[in-house]
N, C-alpha and C positions, 0 to 999 in steps of 0.2 A: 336253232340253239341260241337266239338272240334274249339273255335273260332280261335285257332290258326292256322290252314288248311283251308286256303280259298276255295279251293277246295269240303268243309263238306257240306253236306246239309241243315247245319243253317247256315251257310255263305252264301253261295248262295240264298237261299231261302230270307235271311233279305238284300242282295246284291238286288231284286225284289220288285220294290216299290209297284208294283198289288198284291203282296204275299197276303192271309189273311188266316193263321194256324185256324184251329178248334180250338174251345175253352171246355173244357170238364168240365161241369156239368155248373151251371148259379150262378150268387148272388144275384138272390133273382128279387122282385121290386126294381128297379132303380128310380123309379118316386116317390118314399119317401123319396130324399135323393137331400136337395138344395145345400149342399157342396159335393163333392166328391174328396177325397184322391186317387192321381193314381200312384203308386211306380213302378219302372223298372229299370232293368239295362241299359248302353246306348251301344249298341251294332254297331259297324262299323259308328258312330258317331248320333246315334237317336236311338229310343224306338224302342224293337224288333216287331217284324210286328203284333204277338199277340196282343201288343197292339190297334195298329187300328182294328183289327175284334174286339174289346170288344168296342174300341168309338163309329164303325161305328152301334153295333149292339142294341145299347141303342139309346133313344133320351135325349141326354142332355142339350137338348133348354134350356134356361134360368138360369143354374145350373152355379156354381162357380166350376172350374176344378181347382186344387191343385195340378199340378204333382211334385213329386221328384223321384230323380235317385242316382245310382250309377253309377263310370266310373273307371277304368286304368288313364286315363289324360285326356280325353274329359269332354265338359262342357256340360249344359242339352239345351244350344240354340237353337241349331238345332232339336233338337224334340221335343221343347215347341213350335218354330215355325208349325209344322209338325199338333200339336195338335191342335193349335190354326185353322189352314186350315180345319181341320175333322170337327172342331166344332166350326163355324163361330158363330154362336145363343148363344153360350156360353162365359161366363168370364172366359178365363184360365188363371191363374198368372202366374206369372213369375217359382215360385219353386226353389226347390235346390237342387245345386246335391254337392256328396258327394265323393273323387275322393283319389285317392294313395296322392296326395298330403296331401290333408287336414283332412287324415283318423283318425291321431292322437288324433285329434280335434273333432271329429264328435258328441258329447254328448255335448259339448259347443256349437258348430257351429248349431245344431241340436236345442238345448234351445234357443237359441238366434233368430232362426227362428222361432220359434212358438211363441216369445215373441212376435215378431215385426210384426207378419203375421197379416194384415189387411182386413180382409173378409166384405167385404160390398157387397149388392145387386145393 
């Protein structure tokens, strides 16, 4: 897991856009759940590959996808773009990431989005 060694085996592996890591144990029914919160760090510029075996491995046709992220200095575009491709049938929003820059701020910047965060069907 040393993302600093390109060389590591999460590097490489998340460097592998076919990659899809096992996911160990499940959360449940997914099909009870019209909103879904999907938190990640942003690793070599997008959501670690675990990610996509957990979108691909649900159907979240019709659902409202909420992603947010953390990053070093990347923004979450490229892997809400990413997300939005897995899950065509879905409303994925935009979301927010949370980055070395604006870490200070994150409790404010944090409220401020859940104020304004507009979930509609």
């Amino acid at each position: 897991m040393d993302w600093r060694n390109s060389a590591s085996r999460s590097m490489t592996k998340q460097g592998d856009a076919s990659a899809r890591p096992a996911i160990l144990g499940s959360p449940g029914d997914m099909a009870r759940y019209g909103i879904v919160f999907i938190g990640y760090p942003i690793w070599r510029g997008t959501a670690p590959r675990v990610i996509h075996t957990f979108l691909e491995s649900h159907d979240f046709s019709s659902r409202i996808i909420v992603p947010f992220s953390t990053s070093n200095t990347s923004g979450n575009s490229w892997s809400v773009t990413e997300i939005r491709r897995l899950l065509p049938d879905s409303n994925v929003l935009d979301g927010l990431n949370i980055n070395r820059v604006n870490l200070s701020r994150m409790d404010e910047l944090l409220a401020e989005w859940l104020d304004e965060l507009v979930i509609a069907d």
